[in-house]
N, CA, C and O of each residue as an XYZ file, in Angstrom:
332
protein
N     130.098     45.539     98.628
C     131.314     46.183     98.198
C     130.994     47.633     97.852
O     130.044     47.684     97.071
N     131.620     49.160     98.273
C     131.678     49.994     98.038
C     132.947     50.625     96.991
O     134.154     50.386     97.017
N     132.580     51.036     96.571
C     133.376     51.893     95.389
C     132.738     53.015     94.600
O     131.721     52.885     93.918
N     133.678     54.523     94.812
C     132.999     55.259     94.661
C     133.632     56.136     92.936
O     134.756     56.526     92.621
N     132.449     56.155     92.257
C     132.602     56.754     90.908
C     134.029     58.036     90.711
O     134.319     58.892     91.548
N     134.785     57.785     89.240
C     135.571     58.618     89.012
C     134.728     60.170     88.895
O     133.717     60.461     88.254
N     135.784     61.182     89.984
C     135.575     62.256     89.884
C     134.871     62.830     89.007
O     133.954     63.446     89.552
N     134.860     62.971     87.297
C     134.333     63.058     86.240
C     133.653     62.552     85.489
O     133.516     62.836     84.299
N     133.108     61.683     86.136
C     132.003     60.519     85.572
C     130.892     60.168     85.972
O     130.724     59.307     86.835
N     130.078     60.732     85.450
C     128.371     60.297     86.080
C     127.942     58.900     85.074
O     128.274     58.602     83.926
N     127.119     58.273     86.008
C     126.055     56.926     85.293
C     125.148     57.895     84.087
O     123.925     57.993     84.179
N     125.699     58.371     83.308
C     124.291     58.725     82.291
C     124.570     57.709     81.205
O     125.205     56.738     81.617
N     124.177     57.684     79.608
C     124.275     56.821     78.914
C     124.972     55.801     78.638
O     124.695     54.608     78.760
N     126.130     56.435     78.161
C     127.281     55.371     77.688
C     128.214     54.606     79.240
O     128.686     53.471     79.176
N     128.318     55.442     80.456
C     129.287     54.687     81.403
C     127.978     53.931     81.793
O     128.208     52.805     82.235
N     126.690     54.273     81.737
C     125.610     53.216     82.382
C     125.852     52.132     81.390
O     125.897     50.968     81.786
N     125.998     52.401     80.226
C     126.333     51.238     79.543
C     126.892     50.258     79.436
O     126.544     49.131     79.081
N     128.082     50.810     79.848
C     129.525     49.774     80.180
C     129.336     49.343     81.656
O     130.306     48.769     82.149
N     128.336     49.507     82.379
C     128.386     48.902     83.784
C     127.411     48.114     83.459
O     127.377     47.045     84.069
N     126.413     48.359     82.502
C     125.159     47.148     82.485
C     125.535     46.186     81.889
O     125.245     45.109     82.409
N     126.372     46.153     80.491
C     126.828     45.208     79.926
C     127.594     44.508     80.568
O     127.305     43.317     80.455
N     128.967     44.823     81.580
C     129.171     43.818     82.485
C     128.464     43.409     83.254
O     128.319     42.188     83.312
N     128.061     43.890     83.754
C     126.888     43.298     85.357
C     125.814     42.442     84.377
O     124.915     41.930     85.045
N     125.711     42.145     82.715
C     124.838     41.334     81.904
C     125.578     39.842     81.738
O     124.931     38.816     81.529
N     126.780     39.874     81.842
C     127.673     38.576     81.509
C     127.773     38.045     83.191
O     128.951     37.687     83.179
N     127.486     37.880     84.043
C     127.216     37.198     84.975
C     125.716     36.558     85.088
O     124.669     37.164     84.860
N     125.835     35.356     85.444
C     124.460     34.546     85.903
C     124.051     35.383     87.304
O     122.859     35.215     87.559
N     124.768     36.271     88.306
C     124.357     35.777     89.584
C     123.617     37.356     89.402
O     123.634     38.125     88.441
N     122.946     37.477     90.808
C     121.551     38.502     90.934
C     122.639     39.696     91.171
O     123.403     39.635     92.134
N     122.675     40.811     90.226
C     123.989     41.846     90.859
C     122.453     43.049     91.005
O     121.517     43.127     90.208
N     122.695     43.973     92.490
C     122.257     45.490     92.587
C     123.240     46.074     92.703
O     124.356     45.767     93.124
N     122.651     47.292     92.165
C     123.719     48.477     92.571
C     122.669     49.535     93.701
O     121.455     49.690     93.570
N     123.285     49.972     94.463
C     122.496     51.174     95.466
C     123.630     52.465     95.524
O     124.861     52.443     95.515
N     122.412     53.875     95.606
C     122.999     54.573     95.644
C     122.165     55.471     96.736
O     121.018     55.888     96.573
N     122.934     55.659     97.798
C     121.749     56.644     99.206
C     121.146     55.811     99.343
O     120.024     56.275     99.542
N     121.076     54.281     99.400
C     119.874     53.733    100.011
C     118.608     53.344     99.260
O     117.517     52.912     99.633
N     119.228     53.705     97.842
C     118.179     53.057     96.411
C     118.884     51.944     95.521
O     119.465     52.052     94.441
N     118.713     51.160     96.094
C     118.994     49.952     95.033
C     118.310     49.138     94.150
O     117.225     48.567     94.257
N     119.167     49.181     93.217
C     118.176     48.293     91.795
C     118.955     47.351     90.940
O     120.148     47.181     91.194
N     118.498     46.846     90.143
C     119.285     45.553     89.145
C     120.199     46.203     88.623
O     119.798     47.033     87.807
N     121.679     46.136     88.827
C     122.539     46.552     88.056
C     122.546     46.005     86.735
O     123.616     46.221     86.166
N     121.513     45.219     85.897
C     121.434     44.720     84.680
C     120.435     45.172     83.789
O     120.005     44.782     82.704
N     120.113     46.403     84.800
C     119.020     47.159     83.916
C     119.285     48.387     83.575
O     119.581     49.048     84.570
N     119.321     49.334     82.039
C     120.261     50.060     81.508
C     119.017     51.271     82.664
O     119.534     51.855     83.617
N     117.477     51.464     82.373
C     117.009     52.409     83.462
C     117.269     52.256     83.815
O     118.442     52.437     83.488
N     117.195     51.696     85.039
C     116.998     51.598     86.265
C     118.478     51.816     86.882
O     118.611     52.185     88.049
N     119.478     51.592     86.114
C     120.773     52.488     86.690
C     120.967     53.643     86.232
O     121.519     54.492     86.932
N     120.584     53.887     85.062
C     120.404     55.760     85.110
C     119.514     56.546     85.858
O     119.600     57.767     85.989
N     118.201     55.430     86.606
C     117.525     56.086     87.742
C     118.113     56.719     88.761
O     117.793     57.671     89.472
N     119.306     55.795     88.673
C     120.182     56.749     90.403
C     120.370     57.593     90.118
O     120.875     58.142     91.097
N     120.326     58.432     89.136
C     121.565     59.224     89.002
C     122.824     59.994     89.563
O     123.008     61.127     90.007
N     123.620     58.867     89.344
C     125.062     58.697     90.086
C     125.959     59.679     89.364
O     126.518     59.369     88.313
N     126.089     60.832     89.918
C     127.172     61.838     89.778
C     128.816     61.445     90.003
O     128.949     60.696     90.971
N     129.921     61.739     89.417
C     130.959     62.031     89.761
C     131.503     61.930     91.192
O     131.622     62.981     91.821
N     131.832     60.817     91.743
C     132.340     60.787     93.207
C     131.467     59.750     94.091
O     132.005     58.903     94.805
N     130.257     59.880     93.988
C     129.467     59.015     94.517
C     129.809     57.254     94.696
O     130.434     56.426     94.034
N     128.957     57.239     96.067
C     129.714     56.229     96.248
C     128.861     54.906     96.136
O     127.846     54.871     96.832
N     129.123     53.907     95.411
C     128.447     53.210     94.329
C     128.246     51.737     95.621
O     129.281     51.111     95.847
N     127.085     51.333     96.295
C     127.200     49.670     97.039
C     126.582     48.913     95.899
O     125.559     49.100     95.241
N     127.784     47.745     95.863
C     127.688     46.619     94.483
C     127.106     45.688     95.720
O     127.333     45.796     96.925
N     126.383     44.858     95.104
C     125.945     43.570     95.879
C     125.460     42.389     95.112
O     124.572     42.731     94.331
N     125.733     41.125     95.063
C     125.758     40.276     94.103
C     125.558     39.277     94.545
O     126.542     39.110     95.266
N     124.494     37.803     94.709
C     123.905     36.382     94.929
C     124.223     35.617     93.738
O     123.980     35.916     92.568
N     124.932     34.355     94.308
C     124.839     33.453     92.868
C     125.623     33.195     92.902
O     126.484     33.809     93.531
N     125.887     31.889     92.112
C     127.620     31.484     91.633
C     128.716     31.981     91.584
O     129.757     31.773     92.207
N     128.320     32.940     90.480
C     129.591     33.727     89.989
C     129.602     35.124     90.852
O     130.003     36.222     90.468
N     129.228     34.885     91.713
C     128.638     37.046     92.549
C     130.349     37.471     92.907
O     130.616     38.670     92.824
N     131.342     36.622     93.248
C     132.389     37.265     93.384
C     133.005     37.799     91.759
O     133.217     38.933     91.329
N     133.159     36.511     91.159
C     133.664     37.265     89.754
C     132.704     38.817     89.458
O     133.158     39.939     89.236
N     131.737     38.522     89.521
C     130.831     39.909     88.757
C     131.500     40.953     89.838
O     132.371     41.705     89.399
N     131.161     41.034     91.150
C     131.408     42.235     91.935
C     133.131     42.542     91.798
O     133.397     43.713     92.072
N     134.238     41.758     91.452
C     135.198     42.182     90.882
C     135.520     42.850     89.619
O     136.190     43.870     89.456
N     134.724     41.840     88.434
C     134.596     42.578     87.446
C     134.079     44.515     87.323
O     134.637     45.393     86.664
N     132.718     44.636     88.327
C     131.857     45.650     88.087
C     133.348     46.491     89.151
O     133.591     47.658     88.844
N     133.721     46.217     89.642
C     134.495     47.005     90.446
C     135.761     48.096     89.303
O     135.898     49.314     89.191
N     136.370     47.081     88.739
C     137.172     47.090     87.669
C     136.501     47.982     86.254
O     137.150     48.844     85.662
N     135.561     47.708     86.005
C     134.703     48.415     85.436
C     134.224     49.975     85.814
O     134.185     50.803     84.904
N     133.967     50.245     86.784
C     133.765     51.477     87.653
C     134.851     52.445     87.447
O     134.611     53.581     87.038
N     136.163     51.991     87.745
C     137.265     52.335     88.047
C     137.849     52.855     86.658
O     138.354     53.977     86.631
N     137.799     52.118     85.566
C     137.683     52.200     84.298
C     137.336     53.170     83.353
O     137.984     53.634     82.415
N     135.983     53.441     83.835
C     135.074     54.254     83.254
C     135.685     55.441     82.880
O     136.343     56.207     83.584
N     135.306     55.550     81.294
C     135.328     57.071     81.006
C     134.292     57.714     79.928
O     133.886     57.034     78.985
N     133.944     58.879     80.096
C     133.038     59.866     78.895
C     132.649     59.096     77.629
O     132.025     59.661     76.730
């Protein structure tokens, strides 16, 4: 699933926050990739590693039980996001 970050919103602390803490309430294996770097979307580094600027366009990918709920949730979440 692609979805690309609000105009004004980069992954630094607090929106990495609110994407790790959801992508934490799912059992199933969630990455996030950005250019072709993907990592555990359940890890607060390792998603401020991307560093995902404003606009960028975010591939969610998710294994497991629940991988549709989470990749809806994280979608919803994304979309969400603010400062």
């Amino acid at each position: 699933m692609q979805i690309a970050l609000p105009a004004k919103i980069a992954l630094h602390a607090r929106p990495a926050g609110q994407f790790v803490k959801t992508a934490s309430q799912f059992q199933a294996q969630v990455r996030i990739s950005v250019d072709g770097k993907a990592v555990d979307a359940k890890s607060i580094l390792a998603v401020l590693a991307l560093g995902a600027q404003g606009g960028t366009v975010l591939t969610l990918s998710a294994e497991g039980d629940d991988a549709q709920a989470a990749l809806t949730a994280l979608a919803a979440c994304v979309s969400g996001l603010v400062e």
